[in-house]
C-alpha positions as CSV (number, residue, x, y, z in Angstrom):
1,X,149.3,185.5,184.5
2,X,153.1,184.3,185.1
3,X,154.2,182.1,182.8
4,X,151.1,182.4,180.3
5,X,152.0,182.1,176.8
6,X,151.8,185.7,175.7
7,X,152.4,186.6,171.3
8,X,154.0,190.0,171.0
9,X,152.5,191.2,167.7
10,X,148.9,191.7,165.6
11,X,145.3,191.2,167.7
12,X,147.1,187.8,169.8
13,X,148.6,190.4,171.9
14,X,145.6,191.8,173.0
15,X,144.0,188.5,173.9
16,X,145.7,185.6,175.9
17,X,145.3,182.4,174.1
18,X,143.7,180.6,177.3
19,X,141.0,182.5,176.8
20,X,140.6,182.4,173.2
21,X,140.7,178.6,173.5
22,X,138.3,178.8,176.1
23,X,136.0,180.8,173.9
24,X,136.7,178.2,171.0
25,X,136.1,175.3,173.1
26,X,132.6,176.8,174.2
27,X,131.4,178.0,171.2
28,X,128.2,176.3,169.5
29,X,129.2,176.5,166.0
30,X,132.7,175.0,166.6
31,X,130.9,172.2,168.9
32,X,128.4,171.8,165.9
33,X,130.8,171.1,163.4
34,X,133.0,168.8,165.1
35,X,130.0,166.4,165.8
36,X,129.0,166.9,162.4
37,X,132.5,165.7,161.4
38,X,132.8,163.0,163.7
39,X,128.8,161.7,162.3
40,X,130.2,161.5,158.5
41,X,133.1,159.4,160.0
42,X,131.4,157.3,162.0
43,X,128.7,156.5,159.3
44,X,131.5,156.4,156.9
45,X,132.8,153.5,158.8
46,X,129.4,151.7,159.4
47,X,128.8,151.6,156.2
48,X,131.7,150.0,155.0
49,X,132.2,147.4,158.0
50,X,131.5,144.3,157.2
51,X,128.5,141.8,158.4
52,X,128.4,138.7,158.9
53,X,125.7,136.5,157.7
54,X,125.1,134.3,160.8
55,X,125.4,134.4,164.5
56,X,128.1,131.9,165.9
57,X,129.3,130.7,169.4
58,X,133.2,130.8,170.2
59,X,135.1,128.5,172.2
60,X,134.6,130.3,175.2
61,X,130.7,130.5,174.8
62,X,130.7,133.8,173.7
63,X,127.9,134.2,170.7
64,X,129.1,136.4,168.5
65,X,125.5,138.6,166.4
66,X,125.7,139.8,162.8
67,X,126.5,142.8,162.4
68,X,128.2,143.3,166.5
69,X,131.3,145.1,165.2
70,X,129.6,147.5,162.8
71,X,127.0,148.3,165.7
72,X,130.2,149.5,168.1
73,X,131.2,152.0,166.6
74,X,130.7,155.6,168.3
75,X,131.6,158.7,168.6
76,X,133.2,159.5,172.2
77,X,134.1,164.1,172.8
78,X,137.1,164.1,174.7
79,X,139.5,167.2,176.4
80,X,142.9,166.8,175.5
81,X,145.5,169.5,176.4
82,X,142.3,171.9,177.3
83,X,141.5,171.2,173.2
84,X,137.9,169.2,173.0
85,X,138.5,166.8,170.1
86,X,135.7,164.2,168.7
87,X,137.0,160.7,168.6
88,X,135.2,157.6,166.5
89,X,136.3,154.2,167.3
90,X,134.9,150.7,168.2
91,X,135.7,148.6,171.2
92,X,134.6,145.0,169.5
93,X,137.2,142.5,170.3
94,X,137.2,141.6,166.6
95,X,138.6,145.1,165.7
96,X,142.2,144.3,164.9
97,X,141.4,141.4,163.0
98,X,139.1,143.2,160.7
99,X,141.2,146.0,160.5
100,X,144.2,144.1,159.7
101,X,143.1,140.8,158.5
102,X,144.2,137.2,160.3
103,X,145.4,133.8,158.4
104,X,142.0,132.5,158.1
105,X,140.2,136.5,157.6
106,X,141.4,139.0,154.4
107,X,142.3,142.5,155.9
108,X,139.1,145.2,155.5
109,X,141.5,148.7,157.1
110,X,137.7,149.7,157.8
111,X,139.2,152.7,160.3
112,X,142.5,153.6,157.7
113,X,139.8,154.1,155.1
114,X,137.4,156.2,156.9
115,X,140.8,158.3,157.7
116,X,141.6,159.0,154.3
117,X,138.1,159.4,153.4
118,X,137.7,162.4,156.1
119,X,141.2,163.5,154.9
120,X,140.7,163.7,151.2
121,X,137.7,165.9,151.1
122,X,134.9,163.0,152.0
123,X,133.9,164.8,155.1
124,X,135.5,168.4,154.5
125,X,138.7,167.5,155.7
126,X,140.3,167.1,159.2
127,X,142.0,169.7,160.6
128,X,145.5,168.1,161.3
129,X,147.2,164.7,161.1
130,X,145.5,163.0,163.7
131,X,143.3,159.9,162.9
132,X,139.8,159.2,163.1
């Protein structure tokens, strides 16, 4: 393997780490936990989005449900850098105002609190920095 990242010391030198991410990325246990994880956030996050109490029709026609924005969010595996990771997010076009609040809507940081949550011991933690 030229140019594979090779350590020099302890059991890493006798295993490349391709493989051993190959091995973690296939394992069942490893994919059994991160979807655990990622359910806990995502239910986190449905249960505090809020819903509204009656269905409207915008501007542009578009009827808007109770309940629309709490019902889109999911949980979507994803391989990054040969690394799977478990994202949960929501796609409703009224995320950013929720999440950040508008002149006429106070600011709910629905996805910032399910972060902390996971990262203060809610879901057992994430393993790094990166957010839900």
């Amino acid at each position: 393997m030229a140019g594979a990242r090779m350590p020099t010391r302890g059991f890493a030198a006798l295993v490349p780490i391709a493989k051993v991410d190959v091995a973690v990325n296939e394992s069942p246990r490893v994919n059994a936990a991160g979807m655990a994880q990622a359910m806990k956030a995502r239910d986190y996050w449905k249960g505090i989005a809020p819903v509204g109490t009656r269905e409207h029709t915008l501007k542009s026609g578009y009827v808007d449900h109770p309940g629309q924005y709490r019902d889109s969010i999911r949980i979507q595996v994803l391989m990054q850098r040969g690394i799977k990771r478990w994202r949960v997010f929501t796609d409703d076009f009224k995320r950013f105002w929720i999440e950040y609040g508008t002149k006429k809507w106070a600011k709910h940081a629905c996805r910032e609190r399910t972060v902390q949550y996971m990262r203060h011991g809610g879901g057992g933690g994430l393993g790094g920095s990166q957010a839900a």
